[in-house]
Phi, psi and omega in degrees: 000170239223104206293013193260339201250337189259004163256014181308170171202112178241098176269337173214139168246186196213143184209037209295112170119344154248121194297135202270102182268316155214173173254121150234200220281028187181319174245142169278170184221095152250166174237178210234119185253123191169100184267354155277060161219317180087045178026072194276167190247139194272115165236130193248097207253118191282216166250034159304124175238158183214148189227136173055015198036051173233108151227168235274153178290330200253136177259179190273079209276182227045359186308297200293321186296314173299303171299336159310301181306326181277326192273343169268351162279337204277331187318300210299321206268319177280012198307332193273326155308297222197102183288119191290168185241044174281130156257322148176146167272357156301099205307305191299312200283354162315123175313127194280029114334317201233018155299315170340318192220058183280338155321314156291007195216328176313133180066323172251024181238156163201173173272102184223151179291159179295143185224165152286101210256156191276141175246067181204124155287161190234107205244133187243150181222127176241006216221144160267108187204152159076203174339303206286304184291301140000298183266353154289345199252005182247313168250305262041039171210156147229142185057054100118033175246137194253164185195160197316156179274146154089086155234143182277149188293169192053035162277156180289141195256141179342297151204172184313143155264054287245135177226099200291220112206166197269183186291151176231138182277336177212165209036208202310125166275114213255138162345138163228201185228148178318310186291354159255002168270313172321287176328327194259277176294341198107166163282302164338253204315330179273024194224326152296331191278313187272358176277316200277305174304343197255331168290331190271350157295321254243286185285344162297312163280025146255302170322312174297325161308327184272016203226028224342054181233158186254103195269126180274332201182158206204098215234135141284146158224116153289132195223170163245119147220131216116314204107350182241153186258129211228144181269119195219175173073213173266136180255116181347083138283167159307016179250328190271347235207153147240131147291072197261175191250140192270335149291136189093316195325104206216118166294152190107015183175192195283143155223157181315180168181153182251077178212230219280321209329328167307311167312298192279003144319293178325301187287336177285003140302318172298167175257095162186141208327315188101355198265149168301115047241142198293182157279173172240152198237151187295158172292359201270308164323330203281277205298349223262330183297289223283319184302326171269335159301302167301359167257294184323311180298307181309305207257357158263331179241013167077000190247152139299137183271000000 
């Protein structure tokens, strides 16, 4: 990689001539008219970081390359599970439109097909930890799945769990209970989503293990395409993913990690609302985030970004 494109920061991208379908709080969307491809969609994932569902003004650098990078080794290691809706992140191979910017595209983009994507996230949990720790210490269950008394926060739970929730177009994505996905997808198709999140935990979190990391929780998205049900969006990142280091590991409190969590440490210190407009965060915070999204890459795929 091109040491000038890995130290960029890209908070926004400009594409003049190709259409821009959404921003959201980390990837631009575009889509790409190219009917031998099958008018696939461009996804770019910048150095946007978000907190509290604000985001912050200043980006993360690398941040968008690590989360690319990392969901095409997690695409790569599961492709024999579960087919993905990647088509390639190779830059050349990209409709020559869209080499003009290949500067905005190297490494952190990728080409992929269009889906139907199912509107319910899939969330596999192996860990009592975050909401799950919250709605355990309030039922002795979470998302109404019940589970043994007296487990400590991060205690590891009896086995994985699957808790969907729904899409939220804007904030928070709320808990749902299985039986509201049947309602929502069919029984067929909600009984594939959670068969499917809990086997691709299963071998994720054997992998992160032998890399001496513990993934506690996971969020999925699915699509249709075809007629196949496709593994689609970002694949267990720090963004998507909680991650802890298997040294130290000790139930009864908070354990490090490696995502945003530093950020959102900072800012609850601060006097502020949580409301737009973010705060700007110190260099110190910048570099100390980026430095942990690139050890999460390094010790899950053995590679340099």
């Amino acid at each position: 990689m091109d040491k000038n494109l890995s130290n960029q920061v890209i908070t926004k991208t400009e594409l003049p001539g190709i259409e821009l379908i959404a921003r959201g709080k980390v990837r631009d969307v575009y889509g790409i008219s190219d009917k031998m491809l099958g008018d696939p969609l461009l996804f770019i994932a910048t150095d946007r970081i978000s907190a509290f569902d604000c985001i912050l003004p200043q980006g993360i650098p690398g941040k968008g390359r690590v989360l690319t990078q990392m969901s095409l080794f997690w695409f790569d290691l599961l492709k024999d599970l579960v087919p993905n809706h990647l088509i390639t992140a190779d830059v050349n191979e990209y409709p020559a439109p869209l080499h003009a910017y290949r500067d905005q595209l190297e490494g952190r983009s990728m080409l992929v097909k269009r889906c139907r994507m199912e509107p319910v996230e899939c969330v596999a949990r192996g860990y009592v930890v975050g909401s799950g720790w919250k709605d355990y210490k309030a039922t002795g269950a979470i998302c109404g799945i019940p589970l043994p008394a007296g487990l400590k926060e991060c205690a590891q739970l009896p086995e994985p769990i699957y808790t969907p929730a729904s899409k939220a177009e804007t904030g928070h994505d709320e808990n749902i209970s299985y039986e509201a996905t049947v309602k929502t997808v069919g029984a067929e198709t909600a009984a594939l989503l959670r068969d499917l999140t809990l086997k691709i935990y299963s071998k994720a979190s054997a992998h992160a293990a032998t890399r001496g990391i513990i993934l506690a929780d996971t969020k999925f998205e699915f699509g249709w395409h075809d007629g196949k049900l496709l593994l689609a969006d970002e694949v267990l990142t720090p963004d998507s993913s909680r991650y802890w280091p298997r040294d130290g590991y000790a139930p009864g409190g908070a354990q490090p990690s490696f995502d945003k969590q530093f950020v959102r440490d900072y800012l609850e210190t601060l006097d502020w609302n949580k409301q737009p407009p973010a705060p700007p965060l110190p260099d110190n915070v910048i570099q100390k985030t980026s430095e942990k999204y690139h050890e999460a890459y390094k010790r899950i795929t053995g590679r340099d970004l």
